[in-house]
Wavefront OBJ file of the C-alpha trace (Angstrom):
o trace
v 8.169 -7.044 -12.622
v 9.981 -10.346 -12.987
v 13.632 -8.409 -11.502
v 11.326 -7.360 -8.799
v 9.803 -11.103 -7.972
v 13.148 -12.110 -8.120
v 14.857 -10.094 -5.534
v 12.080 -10.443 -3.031
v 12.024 -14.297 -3.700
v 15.648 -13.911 -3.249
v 15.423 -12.315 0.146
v 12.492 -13.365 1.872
v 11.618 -16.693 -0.247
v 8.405 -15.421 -0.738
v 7.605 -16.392 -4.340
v 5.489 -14.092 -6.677
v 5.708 -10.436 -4.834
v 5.762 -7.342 -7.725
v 4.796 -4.823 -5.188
v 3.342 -3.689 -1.732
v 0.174 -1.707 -1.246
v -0.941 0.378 1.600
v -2.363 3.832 2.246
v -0.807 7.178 3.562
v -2.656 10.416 4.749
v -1.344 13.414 3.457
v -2.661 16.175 6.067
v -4.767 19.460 3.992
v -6.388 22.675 5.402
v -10.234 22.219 6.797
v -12.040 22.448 2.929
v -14.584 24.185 2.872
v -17.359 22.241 1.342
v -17.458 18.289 2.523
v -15.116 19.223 5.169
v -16.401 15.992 7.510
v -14.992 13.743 4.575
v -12.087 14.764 4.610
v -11.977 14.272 8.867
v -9.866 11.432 9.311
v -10.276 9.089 12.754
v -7.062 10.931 13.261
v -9.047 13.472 14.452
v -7.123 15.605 10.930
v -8.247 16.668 7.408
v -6.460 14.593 4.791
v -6.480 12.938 1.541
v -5.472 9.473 0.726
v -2.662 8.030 -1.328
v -3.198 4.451 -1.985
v 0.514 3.669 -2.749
v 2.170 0.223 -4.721
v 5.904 0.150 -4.721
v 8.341 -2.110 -4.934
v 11.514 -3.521 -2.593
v 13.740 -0.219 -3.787
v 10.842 2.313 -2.739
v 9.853 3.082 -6.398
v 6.116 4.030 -6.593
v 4.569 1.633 -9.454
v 1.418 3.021 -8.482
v -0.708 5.627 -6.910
v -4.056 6.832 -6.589
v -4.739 10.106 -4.824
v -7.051 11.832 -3.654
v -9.859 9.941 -1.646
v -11.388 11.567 1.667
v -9.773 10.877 4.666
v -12.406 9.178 6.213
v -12.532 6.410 3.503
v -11.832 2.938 4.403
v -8.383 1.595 2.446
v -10.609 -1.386 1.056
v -12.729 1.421 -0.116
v -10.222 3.214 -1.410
v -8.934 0.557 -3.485
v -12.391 -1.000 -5.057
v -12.680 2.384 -6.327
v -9.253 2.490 -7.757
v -8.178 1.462 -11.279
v -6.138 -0.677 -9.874
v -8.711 -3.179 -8.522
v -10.554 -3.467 -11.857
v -7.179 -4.113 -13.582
v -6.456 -7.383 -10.912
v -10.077 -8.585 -11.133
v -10.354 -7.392 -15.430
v -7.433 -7.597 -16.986
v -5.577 -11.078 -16.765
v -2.655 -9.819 -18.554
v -1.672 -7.439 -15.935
v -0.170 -10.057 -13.732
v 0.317 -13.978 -13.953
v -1.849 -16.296 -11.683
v 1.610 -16.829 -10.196
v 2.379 -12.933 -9.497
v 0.742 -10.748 -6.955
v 0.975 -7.745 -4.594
v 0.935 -7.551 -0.676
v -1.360 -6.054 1.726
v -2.553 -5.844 5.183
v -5.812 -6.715 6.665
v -7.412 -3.898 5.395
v -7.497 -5.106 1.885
v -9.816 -7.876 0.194
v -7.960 -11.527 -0.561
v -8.065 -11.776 -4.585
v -6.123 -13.947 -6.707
v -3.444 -11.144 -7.621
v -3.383 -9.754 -3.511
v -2.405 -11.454 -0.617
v -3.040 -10.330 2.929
v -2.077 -11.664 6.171
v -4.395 -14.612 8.060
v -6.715 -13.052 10.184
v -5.375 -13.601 13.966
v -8.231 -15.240 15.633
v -5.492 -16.256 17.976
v -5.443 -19.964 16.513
v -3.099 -19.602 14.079
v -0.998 -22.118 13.183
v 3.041 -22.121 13.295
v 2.891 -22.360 9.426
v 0.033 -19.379 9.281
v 2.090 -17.240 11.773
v 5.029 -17.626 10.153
v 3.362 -16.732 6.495
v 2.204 -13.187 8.562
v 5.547 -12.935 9.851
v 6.951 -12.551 6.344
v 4.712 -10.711 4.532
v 4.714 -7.718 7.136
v 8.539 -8.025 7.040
v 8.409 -7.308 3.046
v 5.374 -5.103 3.646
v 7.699 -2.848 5.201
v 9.006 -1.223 2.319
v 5.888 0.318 1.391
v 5.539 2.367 5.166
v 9.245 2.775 4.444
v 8.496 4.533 0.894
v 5.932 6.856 2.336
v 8.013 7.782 5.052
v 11.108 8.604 2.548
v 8.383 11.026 0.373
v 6.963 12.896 3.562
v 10.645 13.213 4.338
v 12.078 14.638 1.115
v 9.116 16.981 -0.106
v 8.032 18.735 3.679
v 5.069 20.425 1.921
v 3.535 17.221 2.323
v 3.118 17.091 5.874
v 0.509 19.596 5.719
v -0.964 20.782 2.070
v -1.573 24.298 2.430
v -4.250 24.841 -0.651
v -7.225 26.272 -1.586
v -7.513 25.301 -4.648
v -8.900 20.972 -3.475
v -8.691 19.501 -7.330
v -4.640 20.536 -7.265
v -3.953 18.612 -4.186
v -4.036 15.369 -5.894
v -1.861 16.876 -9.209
v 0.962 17.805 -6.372
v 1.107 14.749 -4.625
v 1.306 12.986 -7.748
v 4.169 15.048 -8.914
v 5.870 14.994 -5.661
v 5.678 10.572 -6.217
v 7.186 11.203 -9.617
v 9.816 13.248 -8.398
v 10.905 10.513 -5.364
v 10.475 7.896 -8.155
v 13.397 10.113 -10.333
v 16.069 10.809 -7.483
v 16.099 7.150 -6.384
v 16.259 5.905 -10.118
v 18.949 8.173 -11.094
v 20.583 9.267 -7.929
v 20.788 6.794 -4.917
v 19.257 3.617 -3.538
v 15.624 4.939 -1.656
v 15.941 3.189 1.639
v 19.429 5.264 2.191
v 19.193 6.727 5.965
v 15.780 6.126 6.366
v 15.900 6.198 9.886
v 15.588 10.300 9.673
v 11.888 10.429 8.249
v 8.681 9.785 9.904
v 6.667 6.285 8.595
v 4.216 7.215 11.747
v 0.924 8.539 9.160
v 0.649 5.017 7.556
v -2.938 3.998 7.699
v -3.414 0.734 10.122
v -4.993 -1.996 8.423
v -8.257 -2.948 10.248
v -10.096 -5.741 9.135
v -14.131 -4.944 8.354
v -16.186 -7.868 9.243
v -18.564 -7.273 6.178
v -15.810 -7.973 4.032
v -15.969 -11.657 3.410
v -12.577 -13.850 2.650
v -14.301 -16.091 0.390
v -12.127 -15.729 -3.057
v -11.574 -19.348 -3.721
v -8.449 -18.989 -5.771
v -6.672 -16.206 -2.814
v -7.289 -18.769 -0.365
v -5.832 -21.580 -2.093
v -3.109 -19.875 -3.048
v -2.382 -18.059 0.132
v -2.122 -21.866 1.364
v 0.247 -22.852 -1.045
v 2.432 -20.317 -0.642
v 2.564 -21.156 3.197
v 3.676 -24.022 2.522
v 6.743 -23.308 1.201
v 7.994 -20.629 3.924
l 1 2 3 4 5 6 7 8 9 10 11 12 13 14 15 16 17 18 19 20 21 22 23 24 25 26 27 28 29 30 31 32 33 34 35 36 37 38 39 40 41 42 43 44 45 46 47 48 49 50 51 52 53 54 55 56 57 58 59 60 61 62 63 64 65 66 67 68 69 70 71 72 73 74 75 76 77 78 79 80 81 82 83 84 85 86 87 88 89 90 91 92 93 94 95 96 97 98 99 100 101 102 103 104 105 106 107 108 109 110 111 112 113 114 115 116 117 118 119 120 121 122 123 124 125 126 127 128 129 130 131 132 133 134 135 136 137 138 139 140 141 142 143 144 145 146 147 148 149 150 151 152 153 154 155 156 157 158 159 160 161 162 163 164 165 166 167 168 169 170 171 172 173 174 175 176 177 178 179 180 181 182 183 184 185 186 187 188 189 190 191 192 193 194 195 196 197 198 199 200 201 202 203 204 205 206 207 208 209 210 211 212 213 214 215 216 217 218 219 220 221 222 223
């Protein structure tokens, strides 16, 4: 994690970054029980992968399988992930954390954009500015998997409790080639990054953690 902080603080001068979340919708056939779960407001059936990966495209962690019609900040309370950053304090420093949009809840250990209320300030605009910049690598990472392993544009199965075990293996398999084979973000422009799930910010979910705020102020600072 500390190679990865350092490149992206290298880059983008953004200090403390070990990884980028977002979600992805991996298209399935109509199931046949719960099918209106799965109906995303893509008008498709699809299941969720809740990715975190770093500035190479490496996957440093996935959960798959929620209903398309989940919410990402769903998603990702019921993800182990969440109750490692809110449980475990020796899965990242107060000083480390991961990016994500607006979908996701401000914590301590992840950092999303200031809401545009169309007030922001030059020093909160600028902050948004370069967290979607580094954010990109995550839409980019999706868009490399869909484009390597074409099964994934539309999962065939009947068998529903697979799905998840083949998207998992098809994230292993992206995580090998780049690791032993080539740098991930290598022509790129050839795959599609378009099934990305846009961040939309519920106004139930309150951005009250103390410690996020302060912290995304900090950090603000120093852009």
């Amino acid at each position: 994690m500390q190679a990865i902080q350092d490149r992206i603080e290298h880059r983008y001068g953004f200090p403390g970054v070990v990884g980028l979340i977002d979600g992805c919708h991996i298209t399935i056939k109509q199931p046949t029980h719960n099918a209106i779960d799965f109906y995303n407001r893509k008008d498709y059936h699809s299941v969720i992968l809740q990715g975190v990966c770093d500035d190479k495209g490496l996957f440093r962690d996935i959960f798959v399988g929620m209903p398309g019609r989940m919410h990402d900040a769903r998603v990702f309370r019921i993800s182990p992930l969440y109750r490692q950053l809110i449980e475990d304090p020796r899965l990242l420093t107060p000083q480390q954390h991961i990016l994500g949009d607006a979908a996701y809840p401000l914590l301590t250990n992840l950092l999303k954009p200031y809401r545009d209320n169309g007030h922001l300030t030059e020093q909160q605009t600028r902050f948004n500015q370069t967290l979607a910049a580094q954010r990109s690598a995550i839409e980019r990472a999706f868009g490399l998997l869909k484009g390597r392993w074409r099964k994934l544009k539309y999962l065939d199965m009947s068998l529903p409790d697979k799905i998840p075990e083949v998207i998992t293996c098809a994230c292993m398999l992206h995580n090998f080639i780049i690791i032993n084979h080539e740098d991930g973000f290598n022509n790129l422009e050839e795959y599609d990054v378009n099934e990305v799930i846009e961040g939309i910010y519920e106004d139930n979910e309150p951005e009250n953690n103390n410690n996020g705020v302060l912290k995304r102020n900090y950090i603000s600072t120093l852009l």
